[in-house]
C-alpha positions in Angstrom: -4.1 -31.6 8.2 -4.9 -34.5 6.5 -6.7 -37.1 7.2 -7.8 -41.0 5.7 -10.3 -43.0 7.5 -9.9 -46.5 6.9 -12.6 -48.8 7.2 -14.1 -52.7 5.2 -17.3 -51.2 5.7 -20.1 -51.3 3.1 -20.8 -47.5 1.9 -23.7 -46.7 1.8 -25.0 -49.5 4.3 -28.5 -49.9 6.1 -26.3 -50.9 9.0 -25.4 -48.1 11.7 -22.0 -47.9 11.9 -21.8 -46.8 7.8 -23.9 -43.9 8.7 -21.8 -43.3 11.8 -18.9 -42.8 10.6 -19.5 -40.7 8.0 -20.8 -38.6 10.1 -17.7 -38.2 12.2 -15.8 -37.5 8.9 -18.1 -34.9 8.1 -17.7 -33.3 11.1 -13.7 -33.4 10.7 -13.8 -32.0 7.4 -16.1 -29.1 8.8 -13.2 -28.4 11.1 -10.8 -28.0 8.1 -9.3 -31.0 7.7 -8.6 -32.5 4.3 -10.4 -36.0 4.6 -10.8 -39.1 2.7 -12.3 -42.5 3.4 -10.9 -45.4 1.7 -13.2 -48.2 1.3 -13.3 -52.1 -0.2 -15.2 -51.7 -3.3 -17.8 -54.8 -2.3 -21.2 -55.4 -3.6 -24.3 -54.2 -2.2 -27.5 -55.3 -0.8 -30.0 -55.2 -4.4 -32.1 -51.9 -2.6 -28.7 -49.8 -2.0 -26.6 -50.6 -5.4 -26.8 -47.8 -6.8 -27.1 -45.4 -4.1 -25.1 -42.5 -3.3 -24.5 -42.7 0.5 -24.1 -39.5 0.6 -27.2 -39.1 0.2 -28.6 -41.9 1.7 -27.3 -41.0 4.6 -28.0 -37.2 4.4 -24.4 -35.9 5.0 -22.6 -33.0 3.3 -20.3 -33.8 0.5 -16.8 -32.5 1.9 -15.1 -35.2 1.7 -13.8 -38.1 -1.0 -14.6 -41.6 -0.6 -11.9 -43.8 -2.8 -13.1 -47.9 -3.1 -10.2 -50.0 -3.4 -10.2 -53.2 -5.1 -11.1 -56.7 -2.6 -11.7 -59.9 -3.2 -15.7 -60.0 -2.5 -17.5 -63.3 -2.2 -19.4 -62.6 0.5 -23.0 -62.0 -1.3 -22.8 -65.9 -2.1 -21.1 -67.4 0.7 -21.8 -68.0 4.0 -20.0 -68.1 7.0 -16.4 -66.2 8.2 -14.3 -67.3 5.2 -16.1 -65.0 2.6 -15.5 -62.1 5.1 -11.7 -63.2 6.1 -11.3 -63.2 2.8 -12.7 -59.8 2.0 -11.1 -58.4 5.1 -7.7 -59.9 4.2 -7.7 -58.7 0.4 -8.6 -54.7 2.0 -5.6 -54.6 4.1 -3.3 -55.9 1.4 -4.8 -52.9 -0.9 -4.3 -50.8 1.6 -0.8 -51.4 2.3 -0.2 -50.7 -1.4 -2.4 -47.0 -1.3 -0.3 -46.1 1.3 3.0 -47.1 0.0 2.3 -44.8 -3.3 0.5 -42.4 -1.3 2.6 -38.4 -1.6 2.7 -37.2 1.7 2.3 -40.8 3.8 4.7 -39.2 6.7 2.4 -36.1 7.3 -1.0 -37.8 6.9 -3.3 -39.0 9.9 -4.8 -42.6 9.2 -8.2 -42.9 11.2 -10.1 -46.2 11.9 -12.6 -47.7 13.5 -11.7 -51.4 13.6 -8.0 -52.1 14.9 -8.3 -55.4 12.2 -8.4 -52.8 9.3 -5.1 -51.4 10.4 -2.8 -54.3 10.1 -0.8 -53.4 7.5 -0.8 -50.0 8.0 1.6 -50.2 11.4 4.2 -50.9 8.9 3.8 -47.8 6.7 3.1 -45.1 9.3 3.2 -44.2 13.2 0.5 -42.0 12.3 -2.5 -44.4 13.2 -5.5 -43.6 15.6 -8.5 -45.8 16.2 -11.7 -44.9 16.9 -13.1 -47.7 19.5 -17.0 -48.6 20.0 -16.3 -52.0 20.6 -13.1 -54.6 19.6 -13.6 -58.5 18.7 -12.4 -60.6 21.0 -10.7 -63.9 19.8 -7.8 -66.8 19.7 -6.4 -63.9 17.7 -6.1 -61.4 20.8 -2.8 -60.7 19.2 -4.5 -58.3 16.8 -5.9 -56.4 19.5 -2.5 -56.3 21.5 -0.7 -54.9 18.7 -3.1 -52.7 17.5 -3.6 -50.9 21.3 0.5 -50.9 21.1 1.3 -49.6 17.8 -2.2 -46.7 17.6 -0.5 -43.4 18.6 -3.9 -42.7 20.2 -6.9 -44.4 20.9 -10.9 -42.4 21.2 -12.9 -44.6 23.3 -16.3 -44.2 23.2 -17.4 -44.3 26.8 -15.5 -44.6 29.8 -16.2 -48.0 30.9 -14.7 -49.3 27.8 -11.2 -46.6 28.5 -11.2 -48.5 31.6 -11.3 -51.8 30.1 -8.6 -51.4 27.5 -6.2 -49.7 30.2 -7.0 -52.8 32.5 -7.0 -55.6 29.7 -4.1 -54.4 27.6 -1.8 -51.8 29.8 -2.7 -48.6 27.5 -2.0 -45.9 29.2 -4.5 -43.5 30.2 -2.8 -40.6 28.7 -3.6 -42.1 25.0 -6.9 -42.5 25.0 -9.5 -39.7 24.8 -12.9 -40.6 26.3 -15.3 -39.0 23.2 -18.6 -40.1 23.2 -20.8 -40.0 20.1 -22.4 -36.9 19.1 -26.0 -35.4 17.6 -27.1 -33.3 15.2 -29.5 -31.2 17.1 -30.6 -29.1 14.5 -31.9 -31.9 12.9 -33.5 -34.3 16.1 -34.7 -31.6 18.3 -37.3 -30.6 16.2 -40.6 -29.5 18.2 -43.7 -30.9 16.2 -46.2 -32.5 17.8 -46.8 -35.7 18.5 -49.8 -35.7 16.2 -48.5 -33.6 13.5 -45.7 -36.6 13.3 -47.8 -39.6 13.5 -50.2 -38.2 10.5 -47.1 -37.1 8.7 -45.6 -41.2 8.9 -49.3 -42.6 8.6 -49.4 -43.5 12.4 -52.5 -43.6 14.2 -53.2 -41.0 16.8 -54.8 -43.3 19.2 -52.8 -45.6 21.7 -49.5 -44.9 23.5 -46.0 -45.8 21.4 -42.9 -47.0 22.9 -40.6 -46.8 20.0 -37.4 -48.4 19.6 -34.9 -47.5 16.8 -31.8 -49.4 15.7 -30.4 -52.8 14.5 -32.1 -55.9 15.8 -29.4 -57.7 17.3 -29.3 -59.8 20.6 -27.0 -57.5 22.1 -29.0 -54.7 21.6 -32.3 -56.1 24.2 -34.7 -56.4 21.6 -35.9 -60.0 22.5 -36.0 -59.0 26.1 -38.2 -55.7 25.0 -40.1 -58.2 22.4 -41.2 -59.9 25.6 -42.2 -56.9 27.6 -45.4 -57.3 25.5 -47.5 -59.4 27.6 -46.8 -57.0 30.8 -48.4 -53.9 28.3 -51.6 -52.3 29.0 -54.3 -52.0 26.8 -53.4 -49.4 23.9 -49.6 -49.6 24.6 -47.9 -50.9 21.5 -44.3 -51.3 20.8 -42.8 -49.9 17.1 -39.3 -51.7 16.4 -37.8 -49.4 13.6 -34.8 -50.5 11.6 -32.9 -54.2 11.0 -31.3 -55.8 8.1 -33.5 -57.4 5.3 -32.4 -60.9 7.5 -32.9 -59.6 10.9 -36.2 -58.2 9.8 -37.9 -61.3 8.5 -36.2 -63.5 11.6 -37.8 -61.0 14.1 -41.2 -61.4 11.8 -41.3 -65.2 12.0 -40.7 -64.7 16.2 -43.4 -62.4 16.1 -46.3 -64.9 14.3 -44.8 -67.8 16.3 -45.7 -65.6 19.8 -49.3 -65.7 18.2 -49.2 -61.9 16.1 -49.1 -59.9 19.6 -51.4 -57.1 18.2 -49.3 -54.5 20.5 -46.2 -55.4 18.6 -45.5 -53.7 15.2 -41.9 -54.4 13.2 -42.2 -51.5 11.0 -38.7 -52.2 9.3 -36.1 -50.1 8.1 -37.0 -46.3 7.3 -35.6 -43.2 5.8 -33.1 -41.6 7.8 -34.5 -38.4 7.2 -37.8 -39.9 8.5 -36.1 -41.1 12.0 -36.9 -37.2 13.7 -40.5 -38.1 13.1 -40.4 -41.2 14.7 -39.1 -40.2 17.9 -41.6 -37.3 18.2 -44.2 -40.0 16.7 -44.0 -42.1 19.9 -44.5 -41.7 24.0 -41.4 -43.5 25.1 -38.1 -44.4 23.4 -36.2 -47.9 24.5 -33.0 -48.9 24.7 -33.0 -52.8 26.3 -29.0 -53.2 25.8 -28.3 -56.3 27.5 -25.9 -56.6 30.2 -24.7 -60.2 29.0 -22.3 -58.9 26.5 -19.6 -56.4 27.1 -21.2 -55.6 23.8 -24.3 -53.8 25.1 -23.0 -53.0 28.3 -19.9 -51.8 28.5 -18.8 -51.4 24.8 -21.6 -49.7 23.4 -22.9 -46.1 23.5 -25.5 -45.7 20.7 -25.8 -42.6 18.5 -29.5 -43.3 19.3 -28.9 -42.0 22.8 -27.9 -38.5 21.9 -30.9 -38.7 19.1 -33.2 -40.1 21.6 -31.7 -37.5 24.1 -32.3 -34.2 22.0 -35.8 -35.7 20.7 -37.6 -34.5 23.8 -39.2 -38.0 24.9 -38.9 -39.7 27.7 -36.4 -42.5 27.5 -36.5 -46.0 29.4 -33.2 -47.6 29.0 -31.4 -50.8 30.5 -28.9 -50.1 33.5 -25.5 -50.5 32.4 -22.3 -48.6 32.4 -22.4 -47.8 28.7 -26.2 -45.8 28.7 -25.3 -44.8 32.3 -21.9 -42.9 30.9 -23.9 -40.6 29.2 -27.9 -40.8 30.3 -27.7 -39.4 33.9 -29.5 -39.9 37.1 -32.9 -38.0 36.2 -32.4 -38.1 32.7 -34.0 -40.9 31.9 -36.0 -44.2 33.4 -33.9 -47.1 34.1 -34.4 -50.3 34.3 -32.5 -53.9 35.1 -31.5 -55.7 31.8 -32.6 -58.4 30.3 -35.7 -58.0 32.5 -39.3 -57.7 30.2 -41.5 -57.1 33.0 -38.6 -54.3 34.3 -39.1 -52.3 31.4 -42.8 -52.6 31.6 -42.6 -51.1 35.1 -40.4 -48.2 33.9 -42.7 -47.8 31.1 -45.6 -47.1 33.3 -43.9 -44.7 36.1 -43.4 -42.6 32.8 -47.5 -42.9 32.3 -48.1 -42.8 36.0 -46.5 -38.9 36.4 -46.7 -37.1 32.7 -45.0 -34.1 34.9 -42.2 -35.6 36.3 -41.1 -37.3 33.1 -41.2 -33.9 31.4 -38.9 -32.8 34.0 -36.6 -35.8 32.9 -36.9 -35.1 29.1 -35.8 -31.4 30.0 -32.5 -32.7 31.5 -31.5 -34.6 28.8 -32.8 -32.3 26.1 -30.6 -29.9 27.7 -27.2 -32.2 27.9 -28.0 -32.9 24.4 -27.2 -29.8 23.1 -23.7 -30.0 24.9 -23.1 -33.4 22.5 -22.6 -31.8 19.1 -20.8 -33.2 16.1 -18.7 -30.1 15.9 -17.2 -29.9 19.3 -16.6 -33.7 19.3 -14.6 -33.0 16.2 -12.8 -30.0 18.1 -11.7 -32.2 21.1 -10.2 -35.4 18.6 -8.4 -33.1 16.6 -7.1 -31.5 19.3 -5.9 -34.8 20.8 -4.4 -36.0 17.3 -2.0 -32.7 17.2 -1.2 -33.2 20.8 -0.2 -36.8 20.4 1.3 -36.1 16.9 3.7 -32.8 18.4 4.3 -35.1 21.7 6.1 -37.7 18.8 7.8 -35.0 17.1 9.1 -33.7 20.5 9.9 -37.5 21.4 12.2 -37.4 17.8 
């Protein structure tokens, strides 16, 4: 089977969703499938130009990625235009790979973004989307057609199946609920806490809740930035990752709170680093918010799983999304968008050492059931039954 995975992203990218879905690809092409990943050939950020993302991302090399050609202003524009623009150009290029492409009527094309698949409707029935989260807009159109014209649809939790059966009639038989998966060879490493922290250059002393992952408003940060002032002495909180922009914005909030000592923005780090982080620190956060569909439905973070096969105990907001995968005694939950909240959960994990072992056990456990290789399994499974169930149909 062959397969193209279509996607405007920037490859490599020190956003999430780059790494992401590589990942998946990777895992297809493990399962046999012949894959590519066609990509707008954009300019990078100065640090990643020329970067193999392969290799900045740490993922085996079994499959092609082809750049086409896109008008790319958006390194000196601001705004939506430059991106329209970019976006617009891709699926025009793409209409065009397609329309030369040997083979178009027995090829699978795979995204992840129903905008990126505009043009493509008209070339091929074989479409399938990939959905974390969709943009809503005056142009709900896109979405409308896009959920009517994908011969399947892999949602990411079930909140968000139920949402896109309730907001645009999609039946229930086309979507398969496939939520993200872990490398657990490489997260549920066992070294010590101690044995981490030397290795990153982390002191020993003082308790770590750790947060890992892009420092958007939909992903809690500002609400976990404010769980500062209910810490205790020797608590500190490590926020890992961001963009360059996000990074310096989340600085400047930090000196204009007055330089909380028990806040540390650490930045971006290696990915091949991230394993030491997790075991580097006491507790691992995720604040999604609940005031965006965003953080609570739409979203279940690859974090989870990582934080999940990690062995640490995990405090993470109450919504749908976290709660479709992080069960009842899995994990610490509290309200969203509540500072103090996350504080309390944060000491109940202090408070009984033995019972949050107990926790980190459980989820350790359903970890190891969350692999890259049987997600792959179960999508390509559903793509030859939805692919035969249209031949049959013919």
């Amino acid at each position: 089977m062959k397969l193209v995975c279509v996607s405007h992203w920037r490859f490599p990218s020190e956003k999430t969703m780059a790494p992401y879905m590589m990942r998946v690809l990777e895992s297809f092409a493990r399962e046999g499938m012949e894959v590519e990943l066609w990509a707008p050939r954009r300019q990078n950020i100065p640090e990643l130009v020329h970067t193999d993302p392969f290799d900045y991302h740490l993922i085996e090399r079994n499959f092609t990625i082809r750049k086409l050609p896109v008008i790319d202003i958006m390194p000196f524009t601001a705004g939506k235009f430059g991106f329209l623009l970019m976006l617009g150009s891709f699926v025009v290029s793409v209409f065009f790979k397609m329309l030369f492409l040997k083979d178009r009527k027995n090829t699978i094309f795979y995204f992840f973004d129903l905008r990126d698949a505009f043009t493509a409707h008209w070339l091929s029935t074989n479409t399938f989307s990939e959905i974390h989260m969709y943009y809503r807009s005056g142009l709900d159109f896109i979405n409308r057609r896009g959920f009517n014209l994908m011969r399947g649809i892999i949602a990411a939790t079930k909140p968000l199946r139920t949402e896109i059966m309730r907001d645009y009639g999609v039946s229930e038989e086309k979507i398969l609920y496939a939520p993200c998966g872990v490398n657990f060879e490489r997260f549920g490493i066992d070294m010590p806490q101690a044995a981490a922290r030397t290795k990153l250059g982390l002191p020993l002393e003082g308790k770590i809740i750790l947060y890992v992952g892009h420092l958007f408003p939909v992903k809690g940060v500002d609400v976990l930035f404010d769980t500062h002032q209910y810490l205790k002495e020797g608590e500190i909180i490590y926020f890992v990752g961001g963009t360059d922009e996000d990074i310096a914005s989340f600085k400047q909030k930090w000196q204009d709170a007055g330089s909380p000592k028990n806040i540390v923005i650490a930045g971006r780090k290696p990915h091949g680093d991230i394993p030491l982080w997790l075991r580097a620190a006491d507790i691992l956060s995720i604040p999604n918010t609940a005031k965006e569909a965003a953080g609570a439905i739409e979203s279940s973070p690859s974090k989870l799983m990582e934080y999940m096969a990690s062995g640490r105990p995990i405090v993470a907001s109450d919504v749908p999304g976290i709660r479709d995968v992080l069960l009842e005694g899995m994990g610490y939950f509290a309200e969203p968008d509540n500072a103090k909240a996350i504080a309390d959960a944060v000491h109940e994990v202090f408070a009984s050492p033995q019972e949050a072992e107990v926790r980190v056990g459980r989820a350790r456990e359903a970890a190891k059931d969350l692999s890259w290789e049987g997600r792959a399994k179960s999508v390509r499974a559903f793509i030859e039954r939805k692919t035969l169930d249209e031949q049959n149909h013919l």
